[in-house]
N, C-alpha and C positions, 0 to 999 in steps of 0.2 A: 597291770597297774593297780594299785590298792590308794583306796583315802583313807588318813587316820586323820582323830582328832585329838588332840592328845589337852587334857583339861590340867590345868596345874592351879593350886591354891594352898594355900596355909592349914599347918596343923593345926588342931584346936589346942587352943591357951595362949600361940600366938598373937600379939598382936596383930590386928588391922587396924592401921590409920587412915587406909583409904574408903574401906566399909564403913568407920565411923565415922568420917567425916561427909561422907554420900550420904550415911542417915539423919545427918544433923540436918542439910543441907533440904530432905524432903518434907522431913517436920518444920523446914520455915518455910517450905514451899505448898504447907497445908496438909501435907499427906499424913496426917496425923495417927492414922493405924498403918505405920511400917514401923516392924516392931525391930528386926535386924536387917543390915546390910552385909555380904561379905563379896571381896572382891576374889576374880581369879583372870586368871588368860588362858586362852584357848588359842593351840596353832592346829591349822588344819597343814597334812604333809601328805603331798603325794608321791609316792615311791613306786619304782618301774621294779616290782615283786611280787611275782605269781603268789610264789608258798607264803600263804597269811602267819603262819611258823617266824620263818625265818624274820617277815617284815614286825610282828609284833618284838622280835627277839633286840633288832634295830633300831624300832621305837624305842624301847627300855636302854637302851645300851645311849641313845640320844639323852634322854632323862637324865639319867645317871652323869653324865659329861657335860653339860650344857643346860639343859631346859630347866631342870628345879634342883634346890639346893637340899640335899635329903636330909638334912637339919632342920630346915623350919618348911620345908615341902611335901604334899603329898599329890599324886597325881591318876588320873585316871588316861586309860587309852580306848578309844572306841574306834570301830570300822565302817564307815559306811557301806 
């Protein structure tokens, strides 16, 4: 069994309207030195796959089909 985590967020130039709006949001909440926000999502997947190979191969192939949009996506994969 393998855990990935797989991080997906926006390229840079992107917009975020949710990073910017979480920043406005700490500046009236006082937190006066947060200087940027950006958002992302994180899914944690657990896959019944020995070969860390093949399962990173599946992560990527998951991405690519579903998880981020490789237009305005980039993403990272980690393994616990």
């Amino acid at each position: 069994m393998v855990k990935a985590f797989v991080e997906i967020h926006l390229k840079k130039g992107i917009a975020d309207p949710e990073g910017s709006n979480t920043l406005k949001a700490l500046k009236l909440l006082g937190f006066e030195t947060a200087t940027d926000v950006k958002s992302a999502r994180l899914f944690e997947i657990d896959l019944e796959e020995e070969d860390r190979v093949r399962a990173e191969n599946l992560l990527e192939e998951m991405c690519h089909r579903l998880l981020a949009n490789p237009v305005i996506h980039d993403y990272q994969i980690r393994f616990e």
